[in-house]
C-alpha positions, -999 to +999 in steps of 0.1 A: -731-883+748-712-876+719-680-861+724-669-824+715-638-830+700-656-853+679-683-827+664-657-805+657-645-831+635-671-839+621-684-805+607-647-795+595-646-826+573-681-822+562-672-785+546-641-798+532-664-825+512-685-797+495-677-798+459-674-764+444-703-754+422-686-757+385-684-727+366-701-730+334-685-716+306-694-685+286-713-690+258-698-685+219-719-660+208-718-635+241-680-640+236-687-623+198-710-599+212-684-586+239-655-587+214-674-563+192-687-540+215-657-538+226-638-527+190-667-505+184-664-485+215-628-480+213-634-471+176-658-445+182-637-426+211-609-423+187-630-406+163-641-387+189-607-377+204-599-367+167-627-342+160-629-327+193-591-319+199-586-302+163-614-279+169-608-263+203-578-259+195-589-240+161-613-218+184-584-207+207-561-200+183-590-179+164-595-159+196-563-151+199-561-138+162-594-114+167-579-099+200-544-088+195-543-069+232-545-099+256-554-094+294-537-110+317-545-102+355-518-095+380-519-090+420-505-059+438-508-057+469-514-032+493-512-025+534-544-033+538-562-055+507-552-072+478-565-061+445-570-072+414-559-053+383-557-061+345-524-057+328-524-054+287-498-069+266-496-061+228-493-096+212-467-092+182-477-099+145-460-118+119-473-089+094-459-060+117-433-042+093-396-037+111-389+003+111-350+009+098-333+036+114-307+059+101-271+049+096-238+060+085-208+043+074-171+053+063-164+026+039-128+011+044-116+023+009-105+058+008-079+059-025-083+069-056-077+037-078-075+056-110-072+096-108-079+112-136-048+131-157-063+167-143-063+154-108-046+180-081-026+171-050-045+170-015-029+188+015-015+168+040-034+190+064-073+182+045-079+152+071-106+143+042-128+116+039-133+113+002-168+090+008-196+084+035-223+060+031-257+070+042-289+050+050-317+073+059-350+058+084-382+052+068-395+082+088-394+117+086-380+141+060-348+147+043-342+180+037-310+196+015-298+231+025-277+252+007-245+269+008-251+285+045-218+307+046-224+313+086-259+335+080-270+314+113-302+339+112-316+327+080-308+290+088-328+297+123-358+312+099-359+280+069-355+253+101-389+271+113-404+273+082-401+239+072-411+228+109-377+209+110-381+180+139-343+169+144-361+137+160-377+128+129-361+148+099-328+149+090-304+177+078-277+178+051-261+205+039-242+211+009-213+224+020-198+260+030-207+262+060-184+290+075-168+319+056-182+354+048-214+359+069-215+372+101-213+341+124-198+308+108-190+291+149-227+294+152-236+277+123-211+251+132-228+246+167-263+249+149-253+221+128-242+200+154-269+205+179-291+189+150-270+166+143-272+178+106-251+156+078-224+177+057-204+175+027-171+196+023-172+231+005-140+250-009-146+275+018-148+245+049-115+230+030-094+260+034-106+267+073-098+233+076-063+228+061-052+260+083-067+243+113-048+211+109-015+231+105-022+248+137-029+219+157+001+201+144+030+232+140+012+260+164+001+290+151+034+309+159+047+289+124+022+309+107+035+342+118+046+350+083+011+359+063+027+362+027+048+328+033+025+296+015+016+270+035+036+238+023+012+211+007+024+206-026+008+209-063-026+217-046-053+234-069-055+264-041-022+276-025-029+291+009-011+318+024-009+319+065-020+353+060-054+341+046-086+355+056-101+319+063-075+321+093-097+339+113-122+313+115-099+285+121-084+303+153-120+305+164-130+265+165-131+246+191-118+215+189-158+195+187-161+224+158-136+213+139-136+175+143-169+179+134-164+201+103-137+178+092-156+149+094-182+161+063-169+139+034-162+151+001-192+129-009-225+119+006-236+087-010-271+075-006-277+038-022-316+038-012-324+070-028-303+067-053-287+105-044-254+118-038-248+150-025-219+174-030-205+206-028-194+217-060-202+186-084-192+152-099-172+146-132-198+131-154-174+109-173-159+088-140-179+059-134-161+048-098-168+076-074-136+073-052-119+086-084-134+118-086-107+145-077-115+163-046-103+199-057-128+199-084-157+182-064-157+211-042-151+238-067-164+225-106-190+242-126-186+238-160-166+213-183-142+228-208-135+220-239-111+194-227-140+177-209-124+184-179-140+200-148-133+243-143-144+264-117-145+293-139-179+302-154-168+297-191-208+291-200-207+330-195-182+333-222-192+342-253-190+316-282-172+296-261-197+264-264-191+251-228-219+234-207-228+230-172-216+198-158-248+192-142-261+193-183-235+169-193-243+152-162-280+144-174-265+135-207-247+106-194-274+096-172-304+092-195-284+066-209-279+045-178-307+019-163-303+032-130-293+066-129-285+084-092-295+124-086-266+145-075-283+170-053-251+203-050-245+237-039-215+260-047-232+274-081-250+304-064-252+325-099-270+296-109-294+297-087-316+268-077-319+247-106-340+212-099-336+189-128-347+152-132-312+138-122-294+170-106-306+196-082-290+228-072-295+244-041-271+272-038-294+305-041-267+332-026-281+342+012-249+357+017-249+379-007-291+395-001-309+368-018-323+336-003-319+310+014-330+274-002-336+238+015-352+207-008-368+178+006-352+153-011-380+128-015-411+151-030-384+174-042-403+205-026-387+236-020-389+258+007-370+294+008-365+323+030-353+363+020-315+365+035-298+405+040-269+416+026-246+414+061-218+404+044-186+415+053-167+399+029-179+408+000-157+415-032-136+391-050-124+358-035-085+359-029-077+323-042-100+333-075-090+363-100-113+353-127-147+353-102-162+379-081-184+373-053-205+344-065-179+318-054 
């Protein structure tokens, strides 16, 4: 009998005797075939990945384009569920035009770098701002008032008729402000409840100048009414005992700060407009050398070619002009020639020229009351009353009566 141990053996060396079955190698040609599938399949997912990729991405960015409101869903949740609502978000546009809002600016520049030889002296009590720079919104309307002289009535009545929207429109106004109708403080707080622009008027620059002295000496120091305020070689002496004193005890200090603050000139680079009270010296070329007496008070050149108050184009033979004629003159000959829109000249009347416009049509003494919107240049007018009480000639002007 064969023994166990022996078998065992046996079969273990008889399965390590097998010879493995050789593996026969692959063929040439298969090798080729597999090789080239190969290329051609990676090949053909490339081109693949290439167009495919491109053109969803094309399609979602065209969505996108056709639907500017996009919908994105949000979850609020309540006590007792959970819902679902849609939230829509107004997707910018490259195309979407930026709306500029107002501005205005006090350059830093203030001096006169070259008065001209008929130049007066300025107060030390004026606290003037010869220039301000203002940049307007591209909405709403511009509208240009003239000389108020405190008939707050007929203000109340052209801000209604013209629909004025102080959110929207804006306000300017020529200058004169205060002084012989029946409520110049109301005006004032009118003016600055619409946050209305200003320039100074000969009437606002005397209230003013007797303002500042108060604040600074007390109006006990003007006790003496024929005694002359001291400010030098000005072009208007005052006299403590002026009837512009009555006004200036009546502001409050945001009134005054606020009339003070109207510039002797409103420039407006984008509209190519400057506003003023009286006028502009047609010959000076840098504004911050006009002189401010005669910006607030000119209305005809003399035959010096100097700026006058006086209405010598009433004269007979005298063969003066406006200055807003000469004005014209001067600028038909320049490329880009900037409309002075101006008050003060109330016998004149509203006069609206190609490069000047005059808005002064004497409320205060019965007859209207003018605003012009500076960009269609439409004018808009109301009937003022003769309240007056004032009326007569001016005390700093023996050759004018009540036109001034």
């Amino acid at each position: 009998m064969p023994n166990p141990d022996t078998k065992e053996e046996l079969n273990y060396k008889h399965i390590e005797d097998v010879s493995p079955i050789p593996k026969k190698p692959l063929p040439i040609y298969k090798k080729k075939w597999f090789i080239a599938s190969a290329v051609v399949f990676t090949v053909t997912a490339a081109i693949v990945v290439a167009i495919v990729v491109p053109i969803s991405i094309s399609n979602h960015t065209s969505i996108q384009e056709k639907d500017g409101n996009i919908h994105f869903a949000s979850i609020e949740k309540n006590e007792s569920d959970i819902t679902a609502t849609s939230t829509t978000l107004t997707m910018p546009k490259n195309s979407t035009k930026i709306i500029k809002a107002a501005s205005l600016i006090t350059p830093d520049q203030q001096e006169s770098y070259h008065p001209p030889v008929y130049a007066h002296a300025i107060s030390p009590w004026s606290n003037l701002t010869r220039i301000k720079i203002y940049s307007p919104s591209d909405q709403g309307r511009i509208f240009v008032m003239g000389d108020v002289h405190g008939s707050l009535k007929e203000m109340n009545q052209l801000l209604d008729k013209i629909q004025f929207n102080p959110d929207q429109d804006a306000l300017i106004l020529t200058g004169d402000l205060v002084s012989r109708g029946q409520d110049s403080v109301g005006v004032l707080q009118r003016a600055r409840e619409l946050n209305a622009l200003c320039v100074r008027g000969n009437h606002d620059d005397k209230v003013i100048r007797l303002k500042t002295y108060e604040y600074q000496h007390g109006f006990s120091s003007m006790s003496e009414e024929d005694e002359v305020m001291p400010e030098g070689e000005v072009g208007d002496p005052l006299k403590f005992g002026n009837k512009h004193i009555k006004i200036a005890r009546e502001l409050s200090e945001e009134d005054y700060n606020y009339l003070a603050g109207c510039p002797l000139i409103l420039d407006i680079p984008d509209l190519s407009a400057r506003v003023v009270h009286g006028g502009l010296d047609p010959l000076i070329s840098n504004l911050i050398d006009n002189d401010p007496w005669s910006v607030m008070n000119m209305r005809d050149i003399d035959k010096n070619n100097h700026p006058s108050k006086l209405k010598l184009n009433k004269i007979p033979g005298s063969g003066v002009q406006h200055w807003s004629t000469v004005y014209q003159i001067n600028a038909a000959k320049t490329n880009n020639p900037v409309t002075v829109f101006y008050g003060h000249d109330a016998s004149r009347g509203v006069s609206i020229e190609k490069q000047t416009v005059g808005v002064d049509s004497g409320c205060v003494y019965g007859r209207k009351l003018s605003v012009v919107e500076m960009r269609s240049r439409q004018l808009t007018q109301v009937n003022c009353s003769d309240d007056d009480d004032e009326l007569g000639q001016d005390d700093d002007d023996e050759h004018d009566h009540d036109d001034d």
